[in-house]
N, C-alpha and C positions, 0 to 999 in steps of 0.2 A: 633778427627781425627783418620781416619783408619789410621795402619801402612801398607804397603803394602808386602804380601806374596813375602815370601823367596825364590827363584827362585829354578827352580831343575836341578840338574846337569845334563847333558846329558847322555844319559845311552846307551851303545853299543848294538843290539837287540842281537849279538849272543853271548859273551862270556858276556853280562850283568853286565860287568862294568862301571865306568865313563868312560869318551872318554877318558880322560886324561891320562887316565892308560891303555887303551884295550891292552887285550894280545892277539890280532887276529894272529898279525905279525910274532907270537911266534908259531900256533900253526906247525904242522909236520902229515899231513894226513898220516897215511901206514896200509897195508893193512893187516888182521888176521883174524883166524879160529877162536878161542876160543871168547865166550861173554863175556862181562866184567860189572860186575855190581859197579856202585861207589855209596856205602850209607853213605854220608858226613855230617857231624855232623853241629846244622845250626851256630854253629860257626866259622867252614870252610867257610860259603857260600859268606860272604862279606870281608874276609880275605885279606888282598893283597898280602899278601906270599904264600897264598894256591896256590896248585898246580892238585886239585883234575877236577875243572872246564879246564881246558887246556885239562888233560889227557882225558875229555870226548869226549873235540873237534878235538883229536888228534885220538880216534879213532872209528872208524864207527859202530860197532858193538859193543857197551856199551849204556848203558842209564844209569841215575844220580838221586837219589831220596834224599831229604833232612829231616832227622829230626833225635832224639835220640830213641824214641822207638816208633815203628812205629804200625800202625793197623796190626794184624796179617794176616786177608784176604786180606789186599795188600800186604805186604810183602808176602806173600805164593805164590802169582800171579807172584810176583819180581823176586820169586829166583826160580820159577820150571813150572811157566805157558811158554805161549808163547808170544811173547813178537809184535809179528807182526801179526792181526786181519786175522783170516782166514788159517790161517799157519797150515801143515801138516807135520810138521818136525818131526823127532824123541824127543824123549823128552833129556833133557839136563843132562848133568852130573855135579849137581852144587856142588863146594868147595869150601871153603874162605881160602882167604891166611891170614896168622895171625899167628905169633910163638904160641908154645907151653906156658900154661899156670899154674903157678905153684898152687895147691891145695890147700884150706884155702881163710881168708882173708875175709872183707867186703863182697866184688862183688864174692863168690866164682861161681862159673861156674863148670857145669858138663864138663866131661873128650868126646871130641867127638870122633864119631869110627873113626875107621884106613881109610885110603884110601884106595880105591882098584886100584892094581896095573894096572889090564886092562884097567883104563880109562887114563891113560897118553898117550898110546898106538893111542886115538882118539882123540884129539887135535878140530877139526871141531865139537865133539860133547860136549863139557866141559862150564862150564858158573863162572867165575872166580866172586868171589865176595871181596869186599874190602869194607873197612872201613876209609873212609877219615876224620881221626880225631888227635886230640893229643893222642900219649901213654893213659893217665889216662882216657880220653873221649871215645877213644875205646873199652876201658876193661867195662865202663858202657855201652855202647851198647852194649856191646854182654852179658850183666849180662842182659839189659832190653829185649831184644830180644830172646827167648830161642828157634827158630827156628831158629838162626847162631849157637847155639852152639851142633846142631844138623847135622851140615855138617859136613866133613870128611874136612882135614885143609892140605894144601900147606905150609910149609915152604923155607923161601929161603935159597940156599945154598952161608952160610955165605962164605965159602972158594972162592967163584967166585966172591963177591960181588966188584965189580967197586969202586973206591974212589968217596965219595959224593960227587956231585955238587952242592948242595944246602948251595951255601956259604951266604945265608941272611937270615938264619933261624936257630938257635942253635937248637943243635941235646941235648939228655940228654943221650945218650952210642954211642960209635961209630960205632953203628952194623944200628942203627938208620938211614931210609931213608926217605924221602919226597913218597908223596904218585904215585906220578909221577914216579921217583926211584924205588918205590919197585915192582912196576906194570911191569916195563921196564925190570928187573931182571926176576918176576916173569916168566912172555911170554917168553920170553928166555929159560927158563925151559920148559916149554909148550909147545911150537915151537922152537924146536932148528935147524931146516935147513931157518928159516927165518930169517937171520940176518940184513935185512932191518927193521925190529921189531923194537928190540933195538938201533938199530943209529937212527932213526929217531926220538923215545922220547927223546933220549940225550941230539938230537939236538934240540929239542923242549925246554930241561929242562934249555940246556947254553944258546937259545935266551930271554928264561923268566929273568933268573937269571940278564947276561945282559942287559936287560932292567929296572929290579929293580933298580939295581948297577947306573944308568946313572940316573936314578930320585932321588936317593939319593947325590948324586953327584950333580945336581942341586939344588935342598932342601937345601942340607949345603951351595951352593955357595950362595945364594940369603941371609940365615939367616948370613954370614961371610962379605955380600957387604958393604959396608962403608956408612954412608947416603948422601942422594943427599945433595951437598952445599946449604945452605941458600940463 
C-alpha cells in the first residue's frame, strides 16, 4: 500500500514564505535614490528571523540574489551593469557597506580602496551593496567573492546608531545590527534630507519583530495548554 504524499505548505508568492508566517503585513514601501543590492547567504533565505527578504520588499529600487560565491559574470552584471533592460542611465557608483576588516587570518581579504568623497555628494547615482548573512558567513563571502572586495566600503557611524530592534535574534557585539538595521542606518547616511527612509524600515523592522514575538507567544501557549480531559 502506497503512503500518501506529504502535503505542502502553502507558500506566499511574494515574500515566499508559508502563509503562516507571511511578513506581507510587515512590509513599509518608501521611496529612495540610491540602489540597493542584497546578496543573502542561502542560509538567510528560509530563516524566519531574517530580515534580508522584507528589506527587498520594502524597497523598490533593490534586487535580492541568493548564494555564497557567486559566478563572477553575474555578479559583475549585479554590481555595475544595468539592472533595467534597455536602460541609458549613467553608470553607478557601487560600494558595500561592511566594517573595516582586520588583516591576517584564514578568510584574509585584500584592503579595498578609499571611497571617493565626490560620490556621497550623488545619492541618485550610488548602488549600495550588502551582505545578508551571519558575521562569520559574510567574511566568507567576501573571502569567496573578490569582486566585493574590490569596492570602496561605507561604514556606519557607530556614534548615531539607534538602539537595536532586533529583539528575536542575539546579536554577538552590541554595535551588531540585523540586516534590515544596518541598511536603515546606512540610507540615512546616504540620504540624509530623507527621513521618511529610516522611519519607515523601523517601522517595517518593529511590525516584523512583533509578529515574531506573538507566534512565539502562541507556540509556548499551545506547548503549556494542559491536555484535553479524557
Amino acid at each position: 500500500m502506497k503512503s500518501s504524499p506529504i502535503p505542502r505548505r502553502a507558500v506566499c508568492s511574494t515574500c515566499l514564505r508559508p502563509q503562516r508566517s507571511c511578513i506581507c503585513a510587515a512590509v513599509r514601501c518608501v521611496a529612495h535614490q540610491a540602489q540597493v543590492l542584497i546578496l543573502q547567504h542561502p542560509l538567510e533565505e528560509h530563516h524566519a528571523k531574517g530580515t534580508g527578504r522584507l528589506l527587498h520588499l520594502c524597497l523598490a529600487r533593490s534586487r535580492l540574489l541568493v548564494g555564497e560565491a557567486f559566478a563572477p559574470d553575474a555578479l559583475a552584471h549585479a554590481l555595475h551593469g544595468p539592472w533595467d533592460a534597455g536602460s541609458h542611465e549613467k553608470p553607478r557608483h557601487t560600494l558595500l557597506l561592511y566594517p573595516p576588516t582586520p588583516p591576517g587570518g584564514a578568510l584574509s581579504v585584500r584592503a579595498p580602496p578609499p571611497l571617493p568623497a565626490n560620490w556621497l555628494a550623488a545619492p541618485e547615482r550610488l548602488r549600495l551593496v550588502l551582505l545578508d548573512a551571519t558575521w562569520r558567513k559574510s567574511r566568507r563571502m567576501l573571502w569567496a567573492n573578490p569582486q566585493l572586495q574590490q569596492l570602496p566600503r561605507l561604514a556606519l557611524e557607530e556614534a548615531a546608531l539607534p538602539a537595536s530592534r532586533y529583539a528575536v535574534r542575539r546579536a554577538h557585539a552590541p554595535h551588531q545590527r540585523s540586516t534590515l538595521e544596518a541598511t536603515a542606518q546606512a540610507l540615512a547616511q546616504l540620504e540624509p534630507d530623507n527621513a521618511q527612509l529610516p522611519a519607515a524600515l523601523h517601522a517595517a523592522m518593529d511590525a516584523f519583530v512583533a509578529q515574531l514575538q506573538a507566534q512565539q507567544r502562541s507556540g509556548s501557549a499551545m506547548l503549556t495548554a494542559p491536555p484535553p480531559a479524557s
